[in-house]
C-alpha positions as CSV (number, residue, x, y, z in Angstrom):
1,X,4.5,-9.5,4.0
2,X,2.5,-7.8,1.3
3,X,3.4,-4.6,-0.6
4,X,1.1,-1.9,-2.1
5,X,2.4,0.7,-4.5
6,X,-0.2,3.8,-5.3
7,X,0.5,7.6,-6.3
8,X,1.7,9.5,-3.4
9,X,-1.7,11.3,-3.1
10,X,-4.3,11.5,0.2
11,X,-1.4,9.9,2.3
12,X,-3.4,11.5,5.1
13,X,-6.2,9.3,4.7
14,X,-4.4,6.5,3.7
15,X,-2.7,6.6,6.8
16,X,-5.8,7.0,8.5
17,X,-7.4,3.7,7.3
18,X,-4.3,1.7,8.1
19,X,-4.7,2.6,11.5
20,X,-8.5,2.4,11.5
21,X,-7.7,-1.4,10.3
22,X,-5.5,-2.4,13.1
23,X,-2.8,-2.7,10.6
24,X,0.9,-2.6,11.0
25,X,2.3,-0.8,8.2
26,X,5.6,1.1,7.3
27,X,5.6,3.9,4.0
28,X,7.9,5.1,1.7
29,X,8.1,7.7,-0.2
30,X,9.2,7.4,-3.6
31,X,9.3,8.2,-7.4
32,X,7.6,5.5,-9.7
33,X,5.9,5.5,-13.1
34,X,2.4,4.4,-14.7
35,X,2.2,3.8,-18.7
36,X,5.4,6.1,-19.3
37,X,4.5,8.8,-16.9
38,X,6.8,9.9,-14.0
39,X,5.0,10.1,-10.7
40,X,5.5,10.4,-7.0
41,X,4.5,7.0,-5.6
42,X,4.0,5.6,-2.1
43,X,5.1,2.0,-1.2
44,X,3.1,0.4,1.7
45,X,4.4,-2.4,3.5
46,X,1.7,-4.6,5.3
47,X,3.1,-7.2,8.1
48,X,1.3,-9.7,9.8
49,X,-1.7,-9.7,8.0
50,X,-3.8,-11.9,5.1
51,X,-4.4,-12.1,1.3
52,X,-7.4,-11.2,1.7
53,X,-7.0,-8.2,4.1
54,X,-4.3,-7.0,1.6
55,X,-6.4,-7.3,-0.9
56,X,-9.3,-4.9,0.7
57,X,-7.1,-2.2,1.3
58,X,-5.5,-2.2,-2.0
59,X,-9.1,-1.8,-3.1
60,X,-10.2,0.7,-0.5
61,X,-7.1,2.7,-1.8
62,X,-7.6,2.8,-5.4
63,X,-10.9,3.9,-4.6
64,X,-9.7,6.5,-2.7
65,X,-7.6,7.7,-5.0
66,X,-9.5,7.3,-8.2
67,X,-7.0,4.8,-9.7
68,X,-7.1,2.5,-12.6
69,X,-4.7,0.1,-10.8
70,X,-2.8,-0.3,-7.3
71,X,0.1,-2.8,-7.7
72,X,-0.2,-5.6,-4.9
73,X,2.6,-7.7,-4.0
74,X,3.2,-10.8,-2.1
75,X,6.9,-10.8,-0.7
76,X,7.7,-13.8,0.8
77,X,9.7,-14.5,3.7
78,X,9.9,-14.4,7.9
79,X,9.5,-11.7,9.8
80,X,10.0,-11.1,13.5
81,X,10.7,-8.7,16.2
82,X,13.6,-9.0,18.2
């Protein structure tokens, strides 16, 4: 599973290219901070997908939102629906 953290800003079309991409996602909502500064964040959860396609969208979204930095991470562990 792979986890992207961004400011909470253009969830709309955010939203829009995970569905665009065919990707299963789920969002939170949350408070985070970037060099000292209090913001509101959103943490997106990727399932069932590569590296690489992780990757892109954590680029396509700091593009989007005219970010120095999106934090990618790599959470290891199973996943499956029951």
């Amino acid at each position: 599973m792979f986890r992207i953290l961004t400011e909470n800003r253009n969830t709309g079309a955010i939203k829009r290219l995970l569905r665009d991409l065919g990707l299963d996602y789920t969002v939170y909502y949350c408070e985070g901070s970037w060099r000292g500064q209090a913001e509101k964040s959103m943490l997106i959860e990727l399932d069932a997908t590569t590296e690489q396609r992780a990757e892109r969208v954590a680029r396509l979204i700091k593009k989007s939102n005219l970010q120095q930095a999106v934090l990618l991470q790599e959470i290891p562990g199973k996943t499956r629906l029951i």
